[in-house]
N, C-alpha and C positions, 0 to 999 in steps of 0.2 A: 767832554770828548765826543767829536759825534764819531759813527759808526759806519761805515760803508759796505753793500753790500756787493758782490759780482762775482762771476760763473765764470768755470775755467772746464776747458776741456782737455783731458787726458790723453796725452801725445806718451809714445812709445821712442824712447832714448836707449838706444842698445837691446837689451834684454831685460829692460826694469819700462815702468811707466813713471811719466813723471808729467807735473801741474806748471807751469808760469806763474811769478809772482805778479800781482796788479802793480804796475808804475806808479802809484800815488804811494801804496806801502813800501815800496823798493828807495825812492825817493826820500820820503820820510823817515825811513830808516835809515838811511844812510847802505845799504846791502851792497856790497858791491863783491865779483868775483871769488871764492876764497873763502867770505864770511863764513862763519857759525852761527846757523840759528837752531833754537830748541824746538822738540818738538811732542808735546804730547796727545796723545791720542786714544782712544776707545772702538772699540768694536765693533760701535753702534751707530758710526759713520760720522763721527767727531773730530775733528783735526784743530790743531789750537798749535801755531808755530811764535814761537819770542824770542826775546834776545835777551833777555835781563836773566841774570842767574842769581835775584829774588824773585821768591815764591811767593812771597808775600804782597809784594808789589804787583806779580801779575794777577796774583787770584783777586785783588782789588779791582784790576783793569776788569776782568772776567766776570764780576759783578757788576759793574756797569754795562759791559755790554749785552750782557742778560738782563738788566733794567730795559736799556735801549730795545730790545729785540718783543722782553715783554710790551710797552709802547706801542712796538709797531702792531702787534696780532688784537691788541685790544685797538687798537687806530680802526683796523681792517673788519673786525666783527664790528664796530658802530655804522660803520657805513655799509658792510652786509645788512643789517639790521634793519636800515633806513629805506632802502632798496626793495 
């Protein structure tokens, strides 16, 4: 499963703030108006939104993409390193 990464900027919608989905995830998911997606979160500036209401299944996905993520910062200190 690759991983993609991109930056949202925080738009003010009434008296809440609120993010834009990235169109490749919207797409992929099929999201459309209405949907329910999950959403959990930490304090520590962690946002993790799914659809699947297995646990099981996402915390798989969430290892992977913590595999992927570890990848990239070891990619990034070799080529620090090189430099």
């Amino acid at each position: 499963m690759p991983v993609f990464e991109s930056s949202r900027k925080v738009q003010v919608s009434g008296s809440s703030l609120a993010l834009t989905l990235p169109a490749m995830f919207v797409k992929a998911c099929e999201i459309e108006k209405g949907s329910v997606i999950n959403v959990l979160y930490g304090l520590d500036g962690v946002l993790v939104l799914f659809q699947s209401e297995d646990f099981e299944t996402v915390g798989e996905y969430l290892i992977e993409i913590i595999d992927k993520i570890e990848e990239k910062v070891k990619s990034k200190n070799v080529r620090a390193n090189k430099e």
